[in-house]
N, CA, C and O atoms as a GROMACS GRO file, in nm:
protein
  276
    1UNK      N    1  -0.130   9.643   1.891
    1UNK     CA    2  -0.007   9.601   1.828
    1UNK      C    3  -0.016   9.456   1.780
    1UNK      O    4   0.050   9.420   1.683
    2UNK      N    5  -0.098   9.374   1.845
    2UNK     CA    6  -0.130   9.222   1.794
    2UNK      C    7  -0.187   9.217   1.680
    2UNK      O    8  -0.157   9.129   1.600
    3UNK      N    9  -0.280   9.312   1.654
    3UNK     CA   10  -0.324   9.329   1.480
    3UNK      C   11  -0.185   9.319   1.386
    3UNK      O   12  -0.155   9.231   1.306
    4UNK      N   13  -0.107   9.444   1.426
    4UNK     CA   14   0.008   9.448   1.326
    4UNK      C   15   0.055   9.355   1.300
    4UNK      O   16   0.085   9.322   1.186
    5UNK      N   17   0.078   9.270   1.435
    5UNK     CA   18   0.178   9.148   1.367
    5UNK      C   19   0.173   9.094   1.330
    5UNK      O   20   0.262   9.050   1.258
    6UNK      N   21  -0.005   9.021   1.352
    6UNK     CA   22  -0.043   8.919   1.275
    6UNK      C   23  -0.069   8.970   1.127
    6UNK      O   24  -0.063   8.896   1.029
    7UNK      N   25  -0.093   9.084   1.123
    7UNK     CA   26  -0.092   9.088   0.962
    7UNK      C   27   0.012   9.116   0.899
    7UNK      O   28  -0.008   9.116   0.777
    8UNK      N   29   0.150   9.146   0.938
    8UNK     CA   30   0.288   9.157   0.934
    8UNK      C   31   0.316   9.008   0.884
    8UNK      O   32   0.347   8.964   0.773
    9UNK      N   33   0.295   8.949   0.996
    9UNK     CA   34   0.284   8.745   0.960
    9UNK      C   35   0.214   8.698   0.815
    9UNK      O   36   0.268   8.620   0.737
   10UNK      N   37   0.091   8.759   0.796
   10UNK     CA   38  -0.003   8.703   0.721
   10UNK      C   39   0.110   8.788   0.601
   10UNK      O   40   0.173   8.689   0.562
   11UNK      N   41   0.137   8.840   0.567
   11UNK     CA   42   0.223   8.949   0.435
   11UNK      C   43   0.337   8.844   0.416
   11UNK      O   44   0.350   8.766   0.322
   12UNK      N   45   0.442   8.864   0.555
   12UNK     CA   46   0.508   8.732   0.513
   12UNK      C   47   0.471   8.611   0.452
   12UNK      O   48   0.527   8.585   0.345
   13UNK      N   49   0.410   8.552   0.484
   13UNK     CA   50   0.352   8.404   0.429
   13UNK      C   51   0.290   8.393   0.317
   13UNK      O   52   0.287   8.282   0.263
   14UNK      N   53   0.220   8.516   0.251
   14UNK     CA   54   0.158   8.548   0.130
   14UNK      C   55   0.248   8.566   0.002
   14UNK      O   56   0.223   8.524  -0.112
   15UNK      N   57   0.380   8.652   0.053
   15UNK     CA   58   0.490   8.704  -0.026
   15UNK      C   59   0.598   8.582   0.006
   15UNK      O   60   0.690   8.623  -0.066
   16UNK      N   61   0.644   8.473   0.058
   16UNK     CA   62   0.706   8.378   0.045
   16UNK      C   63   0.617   8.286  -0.076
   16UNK      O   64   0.639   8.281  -0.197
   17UNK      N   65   0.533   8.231  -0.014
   17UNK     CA   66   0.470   8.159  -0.139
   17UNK      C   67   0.462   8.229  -0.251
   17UNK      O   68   0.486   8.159  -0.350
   18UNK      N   69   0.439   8.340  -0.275
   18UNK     CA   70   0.401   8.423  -0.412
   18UNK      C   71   0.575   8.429  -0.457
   18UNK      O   72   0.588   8.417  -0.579
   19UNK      N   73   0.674   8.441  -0.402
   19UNK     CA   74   0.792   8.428  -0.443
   19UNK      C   75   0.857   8.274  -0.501
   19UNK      O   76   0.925   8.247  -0.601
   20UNK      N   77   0.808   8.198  -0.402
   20UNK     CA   78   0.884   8.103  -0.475
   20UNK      C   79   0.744   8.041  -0.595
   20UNK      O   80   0.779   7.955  -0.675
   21UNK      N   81   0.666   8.064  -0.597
   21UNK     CA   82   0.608   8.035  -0.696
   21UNK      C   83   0.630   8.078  -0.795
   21UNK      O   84   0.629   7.989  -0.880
   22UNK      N   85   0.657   8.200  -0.846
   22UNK     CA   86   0.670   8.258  -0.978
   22UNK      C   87   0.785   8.329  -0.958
   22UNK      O   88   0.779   8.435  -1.019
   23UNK      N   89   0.889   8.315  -0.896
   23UNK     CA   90   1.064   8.330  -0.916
   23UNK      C   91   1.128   8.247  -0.870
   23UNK      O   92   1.096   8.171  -0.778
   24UNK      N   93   1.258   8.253  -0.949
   24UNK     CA   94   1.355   8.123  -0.941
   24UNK      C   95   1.450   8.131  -0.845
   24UNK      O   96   1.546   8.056  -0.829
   25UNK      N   97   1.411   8.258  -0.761
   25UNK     CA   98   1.524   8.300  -0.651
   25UNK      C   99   1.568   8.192  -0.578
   25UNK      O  100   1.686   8.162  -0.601
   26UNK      N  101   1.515   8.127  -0.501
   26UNK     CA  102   1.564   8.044  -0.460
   26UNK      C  103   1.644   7.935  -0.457
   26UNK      O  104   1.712   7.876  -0.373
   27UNK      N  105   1.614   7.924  -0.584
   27UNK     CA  106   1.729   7.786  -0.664
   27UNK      C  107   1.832   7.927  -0.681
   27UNK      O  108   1.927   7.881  -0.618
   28UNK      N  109   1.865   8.022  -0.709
   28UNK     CA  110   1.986   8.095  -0.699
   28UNK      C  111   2.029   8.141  -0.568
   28UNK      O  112   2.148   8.150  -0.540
   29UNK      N  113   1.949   8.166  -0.501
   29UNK     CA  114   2.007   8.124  -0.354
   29UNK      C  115   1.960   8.064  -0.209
   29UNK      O  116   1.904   8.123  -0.116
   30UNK      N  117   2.000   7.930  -0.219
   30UNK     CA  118   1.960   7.857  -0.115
   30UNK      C  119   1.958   7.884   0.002
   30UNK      O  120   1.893   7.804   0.069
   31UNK      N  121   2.021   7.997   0.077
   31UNK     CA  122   1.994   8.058   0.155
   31UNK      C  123   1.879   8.106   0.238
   31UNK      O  124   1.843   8.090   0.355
   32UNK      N  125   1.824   8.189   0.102
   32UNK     CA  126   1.681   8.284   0.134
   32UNK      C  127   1.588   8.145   0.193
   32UNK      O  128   1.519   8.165   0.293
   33UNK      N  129   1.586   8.006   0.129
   33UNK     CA  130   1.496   7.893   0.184
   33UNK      C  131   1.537   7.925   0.297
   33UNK      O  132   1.493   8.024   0.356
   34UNK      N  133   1.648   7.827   0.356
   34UNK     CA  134   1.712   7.822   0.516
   34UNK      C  135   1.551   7.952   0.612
   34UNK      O  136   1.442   7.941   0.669
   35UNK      N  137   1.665   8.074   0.560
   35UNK     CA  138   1.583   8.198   0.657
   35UNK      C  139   1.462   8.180   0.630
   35UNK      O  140   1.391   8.170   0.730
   36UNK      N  141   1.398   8.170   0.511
   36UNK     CA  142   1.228   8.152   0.524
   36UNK      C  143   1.189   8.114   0.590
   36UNK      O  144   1.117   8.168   0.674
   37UNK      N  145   1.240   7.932   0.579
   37UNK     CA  146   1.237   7.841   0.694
   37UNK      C  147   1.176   7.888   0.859
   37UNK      O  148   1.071   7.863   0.918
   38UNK      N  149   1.302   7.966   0.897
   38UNK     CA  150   1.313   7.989   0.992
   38UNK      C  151   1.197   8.130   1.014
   38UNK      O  152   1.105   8.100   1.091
   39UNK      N  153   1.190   8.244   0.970
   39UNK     CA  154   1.077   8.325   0.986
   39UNK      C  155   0.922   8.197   0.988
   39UNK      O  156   0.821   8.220   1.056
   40UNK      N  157   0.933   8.118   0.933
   40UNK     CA  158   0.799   8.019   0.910
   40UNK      C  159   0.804   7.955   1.018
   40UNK      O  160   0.688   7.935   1.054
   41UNK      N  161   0.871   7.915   1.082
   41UNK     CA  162   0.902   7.878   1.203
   41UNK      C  163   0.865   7.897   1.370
   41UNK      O  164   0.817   7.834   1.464
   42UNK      N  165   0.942   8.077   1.322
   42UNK     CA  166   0.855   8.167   1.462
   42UNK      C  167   0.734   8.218   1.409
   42UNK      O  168   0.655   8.244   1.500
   43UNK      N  169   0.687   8.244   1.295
   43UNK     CA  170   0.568   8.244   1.317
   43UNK      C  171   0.439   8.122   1.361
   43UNK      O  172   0.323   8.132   1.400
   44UNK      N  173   0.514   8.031   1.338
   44UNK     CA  174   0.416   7.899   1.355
   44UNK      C  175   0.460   7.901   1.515
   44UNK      O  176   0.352   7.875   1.569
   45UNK      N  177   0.531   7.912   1.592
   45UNK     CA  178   0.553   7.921   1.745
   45UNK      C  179   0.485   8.054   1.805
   45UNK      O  180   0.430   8.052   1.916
   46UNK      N  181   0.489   8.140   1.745
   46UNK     CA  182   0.382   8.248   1.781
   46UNK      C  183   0.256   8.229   1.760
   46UNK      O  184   0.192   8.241   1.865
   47UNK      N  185   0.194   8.204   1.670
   47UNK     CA  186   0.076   8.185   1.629
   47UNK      C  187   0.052   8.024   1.771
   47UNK      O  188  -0.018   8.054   1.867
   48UNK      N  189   0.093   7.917   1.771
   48UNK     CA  190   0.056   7.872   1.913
   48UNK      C  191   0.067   7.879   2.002
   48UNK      O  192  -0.004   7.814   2.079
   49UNK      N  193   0.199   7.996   2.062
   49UNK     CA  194   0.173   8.076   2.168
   49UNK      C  195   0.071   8.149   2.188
   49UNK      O  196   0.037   8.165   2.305
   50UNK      N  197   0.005   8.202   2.098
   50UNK     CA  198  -0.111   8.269   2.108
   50UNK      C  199  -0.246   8.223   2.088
   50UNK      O  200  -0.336   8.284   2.146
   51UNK      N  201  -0.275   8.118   2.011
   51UNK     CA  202  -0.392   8.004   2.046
   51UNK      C  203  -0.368   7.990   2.236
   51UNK      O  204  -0.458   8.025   2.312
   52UNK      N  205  -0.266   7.949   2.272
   52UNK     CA  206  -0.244   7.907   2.404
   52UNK      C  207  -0.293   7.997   2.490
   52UNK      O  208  -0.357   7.961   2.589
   53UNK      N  209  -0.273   8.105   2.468
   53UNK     CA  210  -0.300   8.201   2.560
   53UNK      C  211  -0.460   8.258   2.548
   53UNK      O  212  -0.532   8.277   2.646
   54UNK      N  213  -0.487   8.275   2.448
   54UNK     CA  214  -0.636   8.286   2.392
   54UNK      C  215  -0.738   8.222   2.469
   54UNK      O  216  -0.832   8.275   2.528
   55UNK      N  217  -0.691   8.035   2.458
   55UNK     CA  218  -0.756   7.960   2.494
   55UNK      C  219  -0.787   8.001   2.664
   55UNK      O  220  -0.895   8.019   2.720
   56UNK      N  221  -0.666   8.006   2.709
   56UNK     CA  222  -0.635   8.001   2.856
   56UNK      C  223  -0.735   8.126   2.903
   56UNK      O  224  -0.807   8.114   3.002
   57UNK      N  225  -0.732   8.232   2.834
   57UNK     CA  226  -0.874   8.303   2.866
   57UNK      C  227  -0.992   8.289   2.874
   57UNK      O  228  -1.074   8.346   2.946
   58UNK      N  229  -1.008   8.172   2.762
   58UNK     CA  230  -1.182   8.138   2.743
   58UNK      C  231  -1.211   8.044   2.807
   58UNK      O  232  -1.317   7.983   2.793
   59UNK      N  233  -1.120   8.015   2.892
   59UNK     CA  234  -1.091   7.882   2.957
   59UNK      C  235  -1.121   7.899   3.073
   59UNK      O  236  -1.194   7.825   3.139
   60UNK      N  237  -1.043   8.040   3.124
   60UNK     CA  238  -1.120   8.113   3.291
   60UNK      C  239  -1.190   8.202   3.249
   60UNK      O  240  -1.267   8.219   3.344
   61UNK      N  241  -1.233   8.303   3.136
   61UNK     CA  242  -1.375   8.324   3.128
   61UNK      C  243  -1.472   8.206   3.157
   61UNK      O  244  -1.547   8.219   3.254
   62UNK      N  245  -1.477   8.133   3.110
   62UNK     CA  246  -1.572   8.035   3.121
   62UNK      C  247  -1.602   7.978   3.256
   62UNK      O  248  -1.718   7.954   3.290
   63UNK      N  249  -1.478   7.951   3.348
   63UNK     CA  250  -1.515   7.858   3.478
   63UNK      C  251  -1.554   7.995   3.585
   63UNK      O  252  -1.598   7.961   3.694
   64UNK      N  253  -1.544   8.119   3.565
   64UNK     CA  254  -1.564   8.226   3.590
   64UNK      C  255  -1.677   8.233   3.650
   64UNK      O  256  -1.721   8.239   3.765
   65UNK      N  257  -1.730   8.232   3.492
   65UNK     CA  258  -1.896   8.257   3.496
   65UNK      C  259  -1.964   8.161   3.581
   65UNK      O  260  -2.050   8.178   3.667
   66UNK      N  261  -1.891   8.026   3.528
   66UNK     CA  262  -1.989   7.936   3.597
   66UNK      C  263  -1.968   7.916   3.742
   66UNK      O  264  -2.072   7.878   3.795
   67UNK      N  265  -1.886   7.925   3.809
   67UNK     CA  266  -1.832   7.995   3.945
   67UNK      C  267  -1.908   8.087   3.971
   67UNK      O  268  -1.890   8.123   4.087
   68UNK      N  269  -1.996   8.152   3.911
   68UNK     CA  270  -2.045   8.326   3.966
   68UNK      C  271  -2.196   8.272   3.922
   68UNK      O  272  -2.289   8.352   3.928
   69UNK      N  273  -2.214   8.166   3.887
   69UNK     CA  274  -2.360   8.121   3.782
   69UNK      C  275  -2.443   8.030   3.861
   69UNK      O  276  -2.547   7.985   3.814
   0.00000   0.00000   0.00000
């Protein structure tokens, strides 16, 4: 399910920029910024929740081994 999301994430972020680049939506409604905003937001808090946790694995993989080494 971590695949999906991150590529769920990666679609978002591809299709925001590709929107406000070549449509004027946004200057018609200032809104859709705000919420972008905010989806850009939790994804940038997810995405270092999950560095964090990543790390924290390779982190006791590592003292693991060398504990057992």
């Amino acid at each position: 399910m971590g695949h999906f999301r991150r590529l769920a994430e990666l679609t978002f972020l591809i299709a925001f920029c590709l929107v406000e680049i070549t449509t004027a939506v946004f200057d018609q409604y200032p809104v859709l910024v705000w919420l972008g905003a905010v989806v850009l937001l939790a994804i940038l808090v997810d995405s270092l929740r999950c560095a964090r946790c990543q790390w924290r694995q390779l982190r006791e993989a590592w003292s693991g081994s060398e504990a057992s080494g």
